[in-house]
C-alpha positions in Angstrom: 0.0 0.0 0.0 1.0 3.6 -0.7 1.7 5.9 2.1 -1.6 7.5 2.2 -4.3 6.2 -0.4 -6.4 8.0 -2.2 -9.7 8.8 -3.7 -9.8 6.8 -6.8 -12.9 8.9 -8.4 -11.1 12.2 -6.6 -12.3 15.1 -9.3 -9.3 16.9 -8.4 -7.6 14.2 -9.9 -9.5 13.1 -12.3 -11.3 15.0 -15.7 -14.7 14.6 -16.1 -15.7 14.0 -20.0 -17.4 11.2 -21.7 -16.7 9.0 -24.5 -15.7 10.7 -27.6 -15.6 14.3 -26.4 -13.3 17.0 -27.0 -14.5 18.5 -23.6 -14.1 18.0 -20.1 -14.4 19.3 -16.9 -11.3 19.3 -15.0 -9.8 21.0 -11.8 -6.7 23.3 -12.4 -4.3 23.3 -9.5 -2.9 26.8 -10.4 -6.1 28.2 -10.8 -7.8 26.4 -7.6 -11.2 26.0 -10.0 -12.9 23.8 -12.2 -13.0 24.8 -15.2 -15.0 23.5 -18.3 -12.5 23.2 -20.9 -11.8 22.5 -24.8 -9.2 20.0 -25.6 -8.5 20.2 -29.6 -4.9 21.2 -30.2 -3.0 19.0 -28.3 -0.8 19.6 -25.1 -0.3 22.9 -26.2 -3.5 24.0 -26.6 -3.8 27.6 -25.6 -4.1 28.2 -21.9 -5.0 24.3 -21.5 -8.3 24.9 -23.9 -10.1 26.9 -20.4 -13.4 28.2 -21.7 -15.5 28.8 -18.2 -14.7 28.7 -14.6 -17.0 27.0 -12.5 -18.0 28.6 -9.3 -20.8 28.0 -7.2 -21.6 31.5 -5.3 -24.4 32.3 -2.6 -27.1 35.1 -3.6 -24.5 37.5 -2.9 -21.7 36.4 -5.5 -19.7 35.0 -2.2 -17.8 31.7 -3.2 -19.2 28.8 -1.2 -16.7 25.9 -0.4 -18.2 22.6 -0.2 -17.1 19.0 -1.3 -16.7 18.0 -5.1 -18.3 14.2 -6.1 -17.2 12.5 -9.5 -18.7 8.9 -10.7 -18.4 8.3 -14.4 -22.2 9.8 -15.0 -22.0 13.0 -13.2 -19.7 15.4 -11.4 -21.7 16.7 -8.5 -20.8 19.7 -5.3 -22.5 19.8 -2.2 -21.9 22.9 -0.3 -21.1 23.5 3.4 -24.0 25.3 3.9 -26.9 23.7 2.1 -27.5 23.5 -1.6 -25.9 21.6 -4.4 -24.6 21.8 -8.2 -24.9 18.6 -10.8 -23.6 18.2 -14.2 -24.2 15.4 -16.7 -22.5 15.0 -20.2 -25.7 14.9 -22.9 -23.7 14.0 -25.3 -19.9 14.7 -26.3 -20.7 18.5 -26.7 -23.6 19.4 -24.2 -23.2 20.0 -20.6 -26.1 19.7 -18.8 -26.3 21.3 -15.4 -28.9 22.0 -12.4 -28.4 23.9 -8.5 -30.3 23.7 -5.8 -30.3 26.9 -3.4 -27.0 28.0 -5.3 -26.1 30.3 -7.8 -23.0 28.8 -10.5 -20.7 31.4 -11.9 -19.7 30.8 -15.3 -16.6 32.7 -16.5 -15.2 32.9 -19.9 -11.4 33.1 -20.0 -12.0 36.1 -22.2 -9.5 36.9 -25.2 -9.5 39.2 -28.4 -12.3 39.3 -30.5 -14.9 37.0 -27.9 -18.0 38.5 -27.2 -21.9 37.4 -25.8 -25.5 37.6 -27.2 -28.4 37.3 -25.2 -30.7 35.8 -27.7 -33.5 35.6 -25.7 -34.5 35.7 -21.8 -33.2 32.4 -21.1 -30.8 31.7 -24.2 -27.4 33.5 -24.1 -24.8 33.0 -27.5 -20.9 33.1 -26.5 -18.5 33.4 -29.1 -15.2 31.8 -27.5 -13.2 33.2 -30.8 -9.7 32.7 -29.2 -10.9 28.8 -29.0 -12.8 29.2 -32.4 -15.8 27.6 -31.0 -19.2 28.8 -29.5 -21.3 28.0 -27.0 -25.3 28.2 -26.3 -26.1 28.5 -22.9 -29.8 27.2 -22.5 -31.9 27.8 -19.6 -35.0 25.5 -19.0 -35.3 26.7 -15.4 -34.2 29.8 -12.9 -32.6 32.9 -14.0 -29.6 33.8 -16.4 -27.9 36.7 -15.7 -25.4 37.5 -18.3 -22.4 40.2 -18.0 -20.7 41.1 -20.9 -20.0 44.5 -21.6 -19.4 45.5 -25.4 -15.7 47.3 -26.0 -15.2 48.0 -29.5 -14.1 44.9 -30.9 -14.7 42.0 -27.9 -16.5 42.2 -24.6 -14.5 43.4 -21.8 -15.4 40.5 -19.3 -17.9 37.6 -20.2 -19.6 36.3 -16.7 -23.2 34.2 -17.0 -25.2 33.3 -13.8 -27.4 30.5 -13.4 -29.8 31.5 -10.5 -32.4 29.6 -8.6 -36.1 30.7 -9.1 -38.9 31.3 -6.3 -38.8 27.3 -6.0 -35.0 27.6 -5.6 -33.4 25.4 -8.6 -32.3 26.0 -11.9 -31.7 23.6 -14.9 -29.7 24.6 -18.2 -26.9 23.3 -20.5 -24.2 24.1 -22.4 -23.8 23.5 -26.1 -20.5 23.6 -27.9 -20.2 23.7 -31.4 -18.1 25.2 -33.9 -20.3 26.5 -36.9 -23.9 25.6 -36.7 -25.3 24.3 -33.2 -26.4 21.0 -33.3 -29.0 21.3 -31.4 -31.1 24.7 -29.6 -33.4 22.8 -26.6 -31.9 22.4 -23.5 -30.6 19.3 -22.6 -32.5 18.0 -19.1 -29.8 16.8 -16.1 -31.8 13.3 -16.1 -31.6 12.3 -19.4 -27.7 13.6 -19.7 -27.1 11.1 -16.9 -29.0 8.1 -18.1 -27.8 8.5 -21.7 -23.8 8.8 -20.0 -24.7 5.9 -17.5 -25.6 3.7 -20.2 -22.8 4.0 -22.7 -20.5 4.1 -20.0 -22.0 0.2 -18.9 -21.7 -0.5 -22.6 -18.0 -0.1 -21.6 -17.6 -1.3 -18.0 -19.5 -4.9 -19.6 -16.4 -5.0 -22.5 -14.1 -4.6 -20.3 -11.4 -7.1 -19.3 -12.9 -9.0 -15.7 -10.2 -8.6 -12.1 -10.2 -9.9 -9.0 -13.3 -8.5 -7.0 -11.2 -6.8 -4.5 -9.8 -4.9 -7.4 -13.5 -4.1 -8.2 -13.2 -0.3 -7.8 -10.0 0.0 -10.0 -11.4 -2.1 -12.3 -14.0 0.9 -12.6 -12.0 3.6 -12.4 -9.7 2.3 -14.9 -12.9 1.3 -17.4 -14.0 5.2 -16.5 -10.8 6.3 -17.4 -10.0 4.8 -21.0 -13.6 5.6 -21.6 -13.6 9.3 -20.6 -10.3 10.0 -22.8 -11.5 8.8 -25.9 -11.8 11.9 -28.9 -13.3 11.5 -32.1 -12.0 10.6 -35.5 -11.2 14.5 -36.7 -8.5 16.4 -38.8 -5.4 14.3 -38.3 -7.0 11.5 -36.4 -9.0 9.3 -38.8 -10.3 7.2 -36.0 -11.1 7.7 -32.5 -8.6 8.2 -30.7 -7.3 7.2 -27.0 -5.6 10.0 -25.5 -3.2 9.3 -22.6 -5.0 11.9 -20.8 -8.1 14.3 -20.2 -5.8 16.6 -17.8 -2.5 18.0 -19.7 -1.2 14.9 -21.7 -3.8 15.3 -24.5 -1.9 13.4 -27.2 -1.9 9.7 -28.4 2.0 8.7 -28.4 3.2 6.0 -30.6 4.1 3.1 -27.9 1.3 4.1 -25.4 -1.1 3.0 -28.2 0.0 -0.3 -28.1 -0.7 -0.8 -24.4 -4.1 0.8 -24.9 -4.9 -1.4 -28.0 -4.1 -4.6 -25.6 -6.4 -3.6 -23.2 -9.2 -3.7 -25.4 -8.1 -6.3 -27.6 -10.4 -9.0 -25.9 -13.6 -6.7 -25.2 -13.1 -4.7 -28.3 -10.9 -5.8 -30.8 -12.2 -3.7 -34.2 -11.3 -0.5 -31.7 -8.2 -2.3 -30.2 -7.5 -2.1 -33.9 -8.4 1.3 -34.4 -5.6 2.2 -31.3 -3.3 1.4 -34.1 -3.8 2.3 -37.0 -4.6 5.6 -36.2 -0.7 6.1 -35.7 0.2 4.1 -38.5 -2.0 5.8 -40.9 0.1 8.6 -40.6 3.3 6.4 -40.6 5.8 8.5 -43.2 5.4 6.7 -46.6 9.3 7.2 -47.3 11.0 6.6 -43.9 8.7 4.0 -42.5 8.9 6.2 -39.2 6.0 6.5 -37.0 5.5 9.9 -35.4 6.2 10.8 -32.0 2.8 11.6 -31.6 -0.5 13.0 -32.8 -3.6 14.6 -32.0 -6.3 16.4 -34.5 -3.7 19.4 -35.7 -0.6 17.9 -36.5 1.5 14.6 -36.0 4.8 15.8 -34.4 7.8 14.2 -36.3 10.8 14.9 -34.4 11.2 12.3 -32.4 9.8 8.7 -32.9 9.0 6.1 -30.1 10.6 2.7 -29.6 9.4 -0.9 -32.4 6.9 -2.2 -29.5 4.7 -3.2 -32.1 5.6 -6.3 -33.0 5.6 -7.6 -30.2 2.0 -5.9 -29.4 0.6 -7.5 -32.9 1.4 -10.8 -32.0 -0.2 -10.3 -28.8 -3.6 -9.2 -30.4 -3.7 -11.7 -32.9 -3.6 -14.2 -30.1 -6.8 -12.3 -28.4 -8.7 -12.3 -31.3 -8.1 -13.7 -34.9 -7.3 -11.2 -37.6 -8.4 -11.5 -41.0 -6.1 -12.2 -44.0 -6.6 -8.5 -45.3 -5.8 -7.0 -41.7 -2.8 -9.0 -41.4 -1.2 -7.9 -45.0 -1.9 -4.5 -44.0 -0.3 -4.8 -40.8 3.1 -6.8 -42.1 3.6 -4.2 -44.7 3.3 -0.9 -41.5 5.3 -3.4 -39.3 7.7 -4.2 -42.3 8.4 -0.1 -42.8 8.8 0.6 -39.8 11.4 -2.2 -38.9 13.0 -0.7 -41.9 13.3 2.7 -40.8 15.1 1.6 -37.7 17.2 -1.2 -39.0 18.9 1.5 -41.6 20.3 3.7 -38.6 22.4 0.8 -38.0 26.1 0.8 -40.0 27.6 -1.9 -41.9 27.4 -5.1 -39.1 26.2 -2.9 -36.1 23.3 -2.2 -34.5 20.3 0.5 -35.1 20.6 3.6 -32.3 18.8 6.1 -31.2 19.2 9.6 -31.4 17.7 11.0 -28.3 15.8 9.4 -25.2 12.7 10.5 -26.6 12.7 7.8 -29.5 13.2 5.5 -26.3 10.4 6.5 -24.8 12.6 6.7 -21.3 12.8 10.2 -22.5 15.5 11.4 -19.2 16.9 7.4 -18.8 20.8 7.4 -17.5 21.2 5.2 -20.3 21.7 8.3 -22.4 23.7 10.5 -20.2 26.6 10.4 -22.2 25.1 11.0 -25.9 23.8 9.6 -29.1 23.4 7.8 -31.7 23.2 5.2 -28.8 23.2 1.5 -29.0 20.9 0.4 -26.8 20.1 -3.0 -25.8 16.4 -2.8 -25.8 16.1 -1.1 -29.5 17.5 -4.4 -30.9 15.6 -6.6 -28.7 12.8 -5.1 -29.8 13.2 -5.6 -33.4 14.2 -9.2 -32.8 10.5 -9.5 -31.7 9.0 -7.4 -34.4 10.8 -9.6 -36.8 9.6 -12.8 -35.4 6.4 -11.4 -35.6 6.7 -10.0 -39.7 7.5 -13.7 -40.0 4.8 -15.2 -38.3 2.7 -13.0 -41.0 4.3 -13.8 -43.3 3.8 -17.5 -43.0 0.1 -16.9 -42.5 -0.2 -14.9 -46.1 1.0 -17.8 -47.9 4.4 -16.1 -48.4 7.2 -18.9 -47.1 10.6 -17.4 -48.9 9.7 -14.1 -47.3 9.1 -16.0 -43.6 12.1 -17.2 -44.3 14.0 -13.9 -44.9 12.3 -12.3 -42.0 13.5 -15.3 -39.6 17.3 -15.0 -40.7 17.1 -11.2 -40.4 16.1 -11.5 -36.8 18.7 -14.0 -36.0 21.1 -11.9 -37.1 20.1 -9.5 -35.1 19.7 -11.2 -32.1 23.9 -12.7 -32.8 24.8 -9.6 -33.2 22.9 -7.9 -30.5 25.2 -10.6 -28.0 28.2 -9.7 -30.0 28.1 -6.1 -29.7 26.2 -5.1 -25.9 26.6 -8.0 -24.0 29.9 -8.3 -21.9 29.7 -11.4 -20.3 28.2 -10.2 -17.2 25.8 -7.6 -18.0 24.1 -5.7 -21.5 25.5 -2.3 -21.7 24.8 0.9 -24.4 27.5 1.9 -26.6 28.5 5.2 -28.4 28.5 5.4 -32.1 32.5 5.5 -31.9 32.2 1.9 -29.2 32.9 3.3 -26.2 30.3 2.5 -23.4 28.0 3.9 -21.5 29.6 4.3 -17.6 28.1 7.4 -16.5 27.3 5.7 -13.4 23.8 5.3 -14.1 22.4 2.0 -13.8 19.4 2.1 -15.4 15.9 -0.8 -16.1 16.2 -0.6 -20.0 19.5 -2.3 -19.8 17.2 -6.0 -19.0 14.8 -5.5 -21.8 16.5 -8.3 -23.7 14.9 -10.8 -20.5 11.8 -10.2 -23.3 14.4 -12.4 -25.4 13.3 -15.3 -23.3 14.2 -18.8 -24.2 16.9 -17.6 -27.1 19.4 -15.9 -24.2 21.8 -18.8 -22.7 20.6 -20.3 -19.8 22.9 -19.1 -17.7 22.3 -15.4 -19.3 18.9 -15.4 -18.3 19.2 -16.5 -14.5 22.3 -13.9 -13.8 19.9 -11.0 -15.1 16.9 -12.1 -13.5 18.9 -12.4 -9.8 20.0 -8.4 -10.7 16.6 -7.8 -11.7 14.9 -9.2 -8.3 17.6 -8.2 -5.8 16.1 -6.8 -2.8 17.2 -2.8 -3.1 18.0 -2.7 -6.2 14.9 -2.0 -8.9 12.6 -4.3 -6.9 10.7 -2.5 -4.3 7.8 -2.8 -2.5 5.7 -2.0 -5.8 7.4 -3.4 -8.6 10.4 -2.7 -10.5 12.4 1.0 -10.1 13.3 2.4 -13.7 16.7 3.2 -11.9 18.5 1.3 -9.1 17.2 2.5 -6.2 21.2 2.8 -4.9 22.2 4.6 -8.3 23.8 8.4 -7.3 21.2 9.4 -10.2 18.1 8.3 -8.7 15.4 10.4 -8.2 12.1 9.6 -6.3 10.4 11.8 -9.2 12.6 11.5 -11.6 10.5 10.7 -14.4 12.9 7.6 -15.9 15.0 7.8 -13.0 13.4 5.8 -10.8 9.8 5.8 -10.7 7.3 2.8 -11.3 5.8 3.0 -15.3 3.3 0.9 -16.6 4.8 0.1 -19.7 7.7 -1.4 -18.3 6.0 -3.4 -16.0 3.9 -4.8 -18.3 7.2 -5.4 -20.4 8.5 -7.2 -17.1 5.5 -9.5 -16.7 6.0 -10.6 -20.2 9.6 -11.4 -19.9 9.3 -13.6 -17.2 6.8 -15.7 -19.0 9.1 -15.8 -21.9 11.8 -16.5 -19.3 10.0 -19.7 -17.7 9.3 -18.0 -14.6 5.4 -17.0 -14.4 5.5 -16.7 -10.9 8.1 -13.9 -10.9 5.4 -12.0 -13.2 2.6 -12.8 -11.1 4.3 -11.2 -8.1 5.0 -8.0 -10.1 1.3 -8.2 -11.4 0.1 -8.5 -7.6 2.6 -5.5 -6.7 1.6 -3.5 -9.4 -2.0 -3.2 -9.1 -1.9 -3.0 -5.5 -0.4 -0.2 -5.7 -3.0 1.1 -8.4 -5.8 0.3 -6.3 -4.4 2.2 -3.5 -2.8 5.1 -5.8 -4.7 5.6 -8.4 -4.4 5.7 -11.7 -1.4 7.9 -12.0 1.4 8.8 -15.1 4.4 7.0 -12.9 4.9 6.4 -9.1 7.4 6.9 -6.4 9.2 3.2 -6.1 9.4 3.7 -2.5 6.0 4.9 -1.5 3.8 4.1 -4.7 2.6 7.7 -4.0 1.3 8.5 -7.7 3.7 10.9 -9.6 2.8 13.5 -12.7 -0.3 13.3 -14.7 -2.9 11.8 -12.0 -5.0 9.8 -14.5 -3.7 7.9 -17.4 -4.9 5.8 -19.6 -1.7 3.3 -20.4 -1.4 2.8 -16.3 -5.3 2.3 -16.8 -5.1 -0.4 -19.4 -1.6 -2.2 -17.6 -3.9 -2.5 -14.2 -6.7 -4.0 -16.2 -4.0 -6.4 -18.5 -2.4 -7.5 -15.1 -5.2 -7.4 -12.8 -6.7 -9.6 -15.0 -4.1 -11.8 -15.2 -4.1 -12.5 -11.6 -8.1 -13.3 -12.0 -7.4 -16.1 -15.1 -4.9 -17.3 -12.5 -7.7 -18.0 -9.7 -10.7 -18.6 -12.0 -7.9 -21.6 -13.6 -9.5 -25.1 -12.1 
């Protein structure tokens, strides 16, 4: 257990959006508010897309404190005094909202050119210009006061009221919409609930069964990979996972993978989806996958590390792929083993050129420089070779099996050659020297994922490093530094904390290493920590105190892949 645990459905924590939605409502630490907010544009979306603060107020335009409630159909606040505030999604672009004996401030983070029409008593028209949407703000009950005073070429402030009427309550919603509205009545609180309860169940049913004492995280991680899907728009041509609803509103190109795992047995046509969406915009030329995407652009400066491969052939053991699906996968699989394999010289091995294409972005591994050999780039195109062969085979296309087979023993011969020392696998320089910055960092036992082609003898002398007491195994899993390194840091990012993907990484190896109950220790570790923690970005080693982005959607699918694991495990006769 964490040091203190904490409220898994804690609004503070965690967004509150809805399937498919390019909104949410989400608490801004800086800001000490909720704010309903506009997520197109990435992670750099202007100001965090804030469109209106959320204060509830007494009659007087004092703010009332109170306590804040999240469950995945409504985001409620009771306040100290008496009187409440609920708000349902209606669908992914109306809010609907209701208060009982309190008045809710809604503030416009106001910029050039935005201005408000009242166009009637109880409809008011904002024109968020800066965010180059609208929104309708529809009153069914109460009062709507609106505040918006006309300078020239914008309003100088834009502040609605919702106010209670002679019964004391008020009901309206909020519309967003770009160009035309979609709709002009106002969406009722009831409905908004019932119609997000619902497709939210459609979820919670497909999703992957745990333990029942991991019965809340199980929801909380369904909630979460729910809430952070967007639609298929601009770059995106399919919905799209994002890692998160808070700040990380992206989809990176190995955190798909993870996510597509997790709904490869519930959902495989969207498990799909989770992939090609990156590998539709794979560069036709390079074979390179982008770092990441989201409906603007697909940022090309960095890359991420060959995981698919060895994701592929773990889908295709959920659910059987048609012949169509698996020529179309060999040949983005085939590119993009290309595009790494030619940053390799003459008889050496492919590098990378920054941390980032890692995906350990800060690892020690790389404190001395690129082009960097490292260990795990190779193993993981050993896989994704095996795996461009096992398609190959299934196409009907022997001779190329073949090819693909050879390549990857190569690979793997000179992976051995070139990294490992005889006691340990180390990361080289492109002029040979190695790595000794004094780090001693996880990535360097990726090749465990090797499994039964590493000697014997190999394999047990890195998994006793791996599992020695103090070193990356602690009381939650496995430390992406060694807890005794001079460079590790409790939140250090790849400098020690806990990550999903690696654990999941970790679990896998030992399978592939013979030793199952090694990964079901790690599994138990891992998700205990989760269901005390949270769904965080990363977290402290020592404490399993959650670290960075509070709720994430690859630490999300990892709980429900392992905790899952642990259930096939008990539910075995």
């Amino acid at each position: 257990m964490s040091a203190t645990a904490v409220n898994l459905f804690d609004p503070q924590r965690v967004p509150f959006s809805r399937r498919e939605s390019w909104f949410s409502v989400s608490w801004l630490a800086e800001d000490q508010s909720f704010w309903l907010r506009h997520l197109r544009g990435g992670d750099e979306h202007t100001d965090l897309g804030r469109l209106f603060r959320l204060q509830p107020v007494d009659a007087e335009g004092q703010a009332l404190q109170g306590i804040w409630s999240l469950q995945p159909d409504q985001l409620s606040f009771h306040a100290e005094g008496g009187g409440s505030l609920q708000f349902a999604w209606a669908d992914a672009d109306t809010l609907a909202l209701q208060g009982q004996g309190i008045v809710l401030q809604l503030t416009l983070q106001s910029k050039r050119y935005d201005y408000a029409q009242r166009l009637s008593e109880g409809t008011v028209h904002v024109s968020c210009a800066g965010q180059d949407l609208s929104a309708r703000v529809a009153l069914a009950q109460g009062e709507l006061r609106l505040d918006a005073p006309w300078q020239g070429q914008r309003a100088e402030r834009i502040a609605l009221e919702l106010r209670p009427d002679a019964q004391g309550a008020w009901a309206a919603s909020v519309h967003l919409y770009r160009v035309q509205p979609a709709r002009e009545d106002v969406a009722g609180f009831e409905a908004a609930r019932a119609a997000s309860e619902a497709d939210f169940q459609a979820w919670l049913a497909q999703t992957l069964p745990l333990p029942q004492d991991l019965t809340p995280l199980r929801r909380l991680a369904a909630y979460i990979t729910w809430s952070c899907l967007v639609p298929a728009e601009g770059v995106l041509r399919y919905p799209a996972m994002y890692m998160s609803k808070n700040w990380m509103t992206n989809i990176w190109s190995w955190d798909h993978c993870f996510n597509a795992l997790a709904l490869g047995a519930g959902q495989p046509e969207r498990a799909w989806q989770q992939l090609a969406v990156l590998f539709e915009l794979q560069h036709e030329k390079s074979g390179r996958l982008p770092d990441f995407a989201n409906d603007l652009q697909a940022y090309w400066r960095f890359t991420k590390p060959p995981v698919h491969g060895w994701t592929v052939a773990q889908l295709r053991r959920q659910s059987p792929w048609s012949p169509a699906r698996c020529a179309q996968m060999h040949d983005w699989l085939a590119a993009q083993a290309r595009s790494w394999l030619a940053t390799a010289a003459e008889g050496g091995l492919p590098a990378y050129d920054h941390g980032n294409d890692a995906g350990w972005d800060n690892a020690t591994t790389f404190l001395e420089g690129t082009p960097l050999q490292s260990p795990d780039l190779s193993s993981f195109l050993v896989l994704q070779l095996e795996e461009l062969a096992a398609l190959a085979e299934l196409l009907g296309r022997p001779a190329e099996a073949l090819d693909w087979r050879r390549q990857a023993d190569a690979l793997f011969e000179r992976l051995l050659a070139q990294l490992w020392t005889g006691e340990r696998f180390v990361a080289r320089l492109a002029d040979g020297r190695v790595v000794e910055g004094g780090g001693d960092s996880l990535i360097a036992y990726i090749p465990l994922l090797l499994g039964q082609r590493l000697p014997a003898a190999m394999r047990e002398r890195l998994l006793a490093e791996l599992f020695e007491p103090g070193r990356f195994l602690s009381p939650h899993g496995l430390a992406t530094e060694s807890q005794r390194s001079p460079h590790y840091r409790a939140d250090g990012y790849w400098r020690g904390p806990i990550w999903a993907p690696t654990t999941l990484l970790f679990v896998d190896a030992m399978d592939r290493c013979g030793r199952p109950d090694l990964g079901d220790e790690l599994a138990r570790r891992y998700t205990t920590m989760c269901a005390s923690s949270g769904l965080a970005e990363n977290y402290d080693a020592q404490t399993g105190a959650p670290l960075r982005d509070p709720a994430f959607t690859w630490t999300s699918s990892v709980a429900l892949l392992l905790g899952h694991r642990l259930y096939s495990k008990k539910a075995a006769p």
